[in-house]
C-alpha positions as CSV (number, residue, x, y, z in Angstrom):
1,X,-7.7,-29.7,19.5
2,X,-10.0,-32.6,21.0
3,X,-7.4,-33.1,23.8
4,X,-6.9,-29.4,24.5
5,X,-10.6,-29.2,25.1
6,X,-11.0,-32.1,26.9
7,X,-7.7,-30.9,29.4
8,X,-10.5,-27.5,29.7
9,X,-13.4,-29.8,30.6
10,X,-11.8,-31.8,33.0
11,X,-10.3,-28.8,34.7
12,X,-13.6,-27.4,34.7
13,X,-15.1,-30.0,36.9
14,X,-11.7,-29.8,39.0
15,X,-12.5,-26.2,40.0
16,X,-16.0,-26.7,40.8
17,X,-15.3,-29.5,43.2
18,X,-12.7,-27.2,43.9
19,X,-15.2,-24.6,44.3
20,X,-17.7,-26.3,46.5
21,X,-15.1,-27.6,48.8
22,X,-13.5,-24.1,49.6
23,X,-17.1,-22.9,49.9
24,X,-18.4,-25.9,52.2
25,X,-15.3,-26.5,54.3
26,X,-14.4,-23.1,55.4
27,X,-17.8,-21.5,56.6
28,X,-17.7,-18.3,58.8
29,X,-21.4,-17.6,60.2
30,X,-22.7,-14.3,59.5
31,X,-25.9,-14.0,61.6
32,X,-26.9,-10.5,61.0
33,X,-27.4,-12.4,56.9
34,X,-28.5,-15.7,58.6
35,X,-25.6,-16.7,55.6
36,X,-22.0,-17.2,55.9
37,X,-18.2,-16.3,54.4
38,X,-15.9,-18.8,52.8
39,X,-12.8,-19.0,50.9
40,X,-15.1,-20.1,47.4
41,X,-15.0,-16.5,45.2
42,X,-11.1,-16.9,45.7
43,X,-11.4,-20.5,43.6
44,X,-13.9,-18.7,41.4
45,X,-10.9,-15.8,40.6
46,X,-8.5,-18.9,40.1
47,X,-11.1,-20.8,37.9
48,X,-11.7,-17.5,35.4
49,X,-8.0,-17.0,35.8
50,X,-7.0,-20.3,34.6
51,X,-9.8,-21.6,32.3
52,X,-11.2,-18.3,31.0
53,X,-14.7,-16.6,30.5
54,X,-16.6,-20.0,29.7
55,X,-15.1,-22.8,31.3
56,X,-14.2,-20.7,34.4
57,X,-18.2,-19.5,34.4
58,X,-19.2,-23.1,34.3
59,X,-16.8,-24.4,37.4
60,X,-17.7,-21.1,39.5
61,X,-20.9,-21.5,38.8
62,X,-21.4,-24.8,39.3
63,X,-19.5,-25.8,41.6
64,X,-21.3,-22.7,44.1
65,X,-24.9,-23.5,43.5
66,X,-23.9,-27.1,44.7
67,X,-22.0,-25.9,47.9
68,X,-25.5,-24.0,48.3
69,X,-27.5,-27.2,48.0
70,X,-25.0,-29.1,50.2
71,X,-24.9,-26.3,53.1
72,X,-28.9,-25.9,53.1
73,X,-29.3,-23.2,51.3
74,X,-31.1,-24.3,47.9
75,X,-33.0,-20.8,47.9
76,X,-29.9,-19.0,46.8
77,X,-28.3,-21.9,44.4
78,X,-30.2,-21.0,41.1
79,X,-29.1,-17.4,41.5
80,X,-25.7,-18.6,43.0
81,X,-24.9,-20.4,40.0
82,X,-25.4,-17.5,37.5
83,X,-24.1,-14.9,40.0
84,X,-20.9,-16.7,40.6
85,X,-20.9,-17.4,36.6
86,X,-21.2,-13.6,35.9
87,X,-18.5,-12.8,38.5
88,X,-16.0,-15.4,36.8
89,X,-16.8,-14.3,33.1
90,X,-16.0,-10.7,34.5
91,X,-12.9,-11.5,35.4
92,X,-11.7,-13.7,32.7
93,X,-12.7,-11.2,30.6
94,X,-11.1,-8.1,32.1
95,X,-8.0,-10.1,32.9
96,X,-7.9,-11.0,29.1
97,X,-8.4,-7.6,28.0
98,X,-5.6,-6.4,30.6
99,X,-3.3,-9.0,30.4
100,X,-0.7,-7.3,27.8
101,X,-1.4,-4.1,29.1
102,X,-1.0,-4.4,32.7
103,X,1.3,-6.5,34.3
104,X,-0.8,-7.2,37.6
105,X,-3.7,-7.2,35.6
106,X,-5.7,-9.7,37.8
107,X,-5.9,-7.4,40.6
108,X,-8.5,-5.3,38.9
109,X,-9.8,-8.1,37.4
110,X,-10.1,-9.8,40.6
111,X,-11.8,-6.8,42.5
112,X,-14.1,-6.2,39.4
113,X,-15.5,-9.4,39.8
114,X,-16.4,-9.1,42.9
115,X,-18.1,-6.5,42.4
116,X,-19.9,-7.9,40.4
117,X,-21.3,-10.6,43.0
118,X,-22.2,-8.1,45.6
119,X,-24.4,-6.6,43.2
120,X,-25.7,-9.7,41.9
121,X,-26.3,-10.7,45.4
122,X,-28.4,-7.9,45.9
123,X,-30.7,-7.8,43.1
124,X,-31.3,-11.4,43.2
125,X,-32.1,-10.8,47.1
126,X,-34.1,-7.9,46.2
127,X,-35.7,-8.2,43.1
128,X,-36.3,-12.0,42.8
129,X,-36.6,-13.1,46.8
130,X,-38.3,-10.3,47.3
131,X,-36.5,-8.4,50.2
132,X,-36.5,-4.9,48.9
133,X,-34.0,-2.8,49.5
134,X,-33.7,-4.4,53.1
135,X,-31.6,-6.4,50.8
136,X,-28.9,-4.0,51.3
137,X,-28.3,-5.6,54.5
138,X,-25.7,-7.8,53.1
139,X,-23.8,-5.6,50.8
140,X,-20.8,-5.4,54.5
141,X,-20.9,-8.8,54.4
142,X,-20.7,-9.8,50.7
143,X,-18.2,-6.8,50.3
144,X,-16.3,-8.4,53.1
145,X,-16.4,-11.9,51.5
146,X,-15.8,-10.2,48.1
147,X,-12.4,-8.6,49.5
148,X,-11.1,-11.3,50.9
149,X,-12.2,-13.7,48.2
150,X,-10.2,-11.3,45.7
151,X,-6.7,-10.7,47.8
152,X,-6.8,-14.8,48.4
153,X,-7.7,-15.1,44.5
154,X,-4.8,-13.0,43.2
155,X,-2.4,-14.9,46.2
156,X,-2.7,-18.1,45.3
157,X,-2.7,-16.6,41.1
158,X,0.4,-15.5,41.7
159,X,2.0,-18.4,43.6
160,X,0.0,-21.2,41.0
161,X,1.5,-19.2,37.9
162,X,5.1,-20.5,39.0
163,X,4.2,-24.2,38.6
164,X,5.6,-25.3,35.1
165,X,2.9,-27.4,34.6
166,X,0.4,-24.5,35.2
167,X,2.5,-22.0,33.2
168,X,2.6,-24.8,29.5
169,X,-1.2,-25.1,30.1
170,X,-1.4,-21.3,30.0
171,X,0.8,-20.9,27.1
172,X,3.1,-19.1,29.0
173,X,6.0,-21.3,28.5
């Protein structure tokens, strides 16, 4: 039992380096937000996907809310961090409820998610910045970022899942 949650806590800080980096690395400007895209909600997916509701929360969140304080942009890392937590336990736990149901059940799981971090985005930005519904402004952009963070996510699910390493530490060997 201690090693098996160790293995979690150690792959928990994994994915949120893993998390930052794909957030940090791979910036695409958006200037109508003054933010930018990355490839960091498809590491989130993987990190619900593989260490489930908490320990995925933890890397997602975490390991966001620091790409936020490395790319300048400490403003957005408290909510980042529980956004990107939310979106992770979302998935997790849709994917667990799914998951002997519904063979692909990621996809929805994936897309869920995501939507939950365009709304969060925009009730953080709304509510606690204090942009109003102006605020709305990024819904494209996060949608955008959410899309492609989801189809990535469920890609590299899907190809990570044949690994035989991957597939004893998800109990599926």
């Amino acid at each position: 039992m201690q090693n098996k949650k160790l293995l979690r806590t150690v792959m928990a800080a994994l994915f949120a380096a893993l998390v930052c980096v794909a957030t940090v690395a791979v910036r695409i400007p958006i200037p109508a937000t003054q933010g930018y895209a990355n490839l960091g909600d498809a590491l989130v997916l993987l990190a619900a996907f593989f260490l489930g509701p908490l320990y995925g929360a933890l890397a997602a969140g975490v390991g966001s809310a620091l790409a936020d304080l490395f790319a300048g942009y400490a403003l957005y890392a408290p909510g980042t961090a529980v956004i990107k937590g939310l979106c992770a336990v979302t998935a997790a736990l849709l994917l667990r409820r799914l998951g002997g149901r519904l063979r692909w059940a990621h996809v929805p799981a994936a897309v869920v998610g995501e939507c939950v971090m365009v709304a969060g985005y925009f009730l953080y930005e709304s509510a606690l910045l204090g942009y109003g519904l102006a605020a709305a402004g990024s819904i494209p952009a996060n949608a955008a970022q959410g899309a492609v963070g989801a189809l990535a996510g469920v890609v590299l699910y899907q190809a990570l899942r044949k690994v035989p390493q991957l597939r004893r530490y998800l109990g599926e060997d």
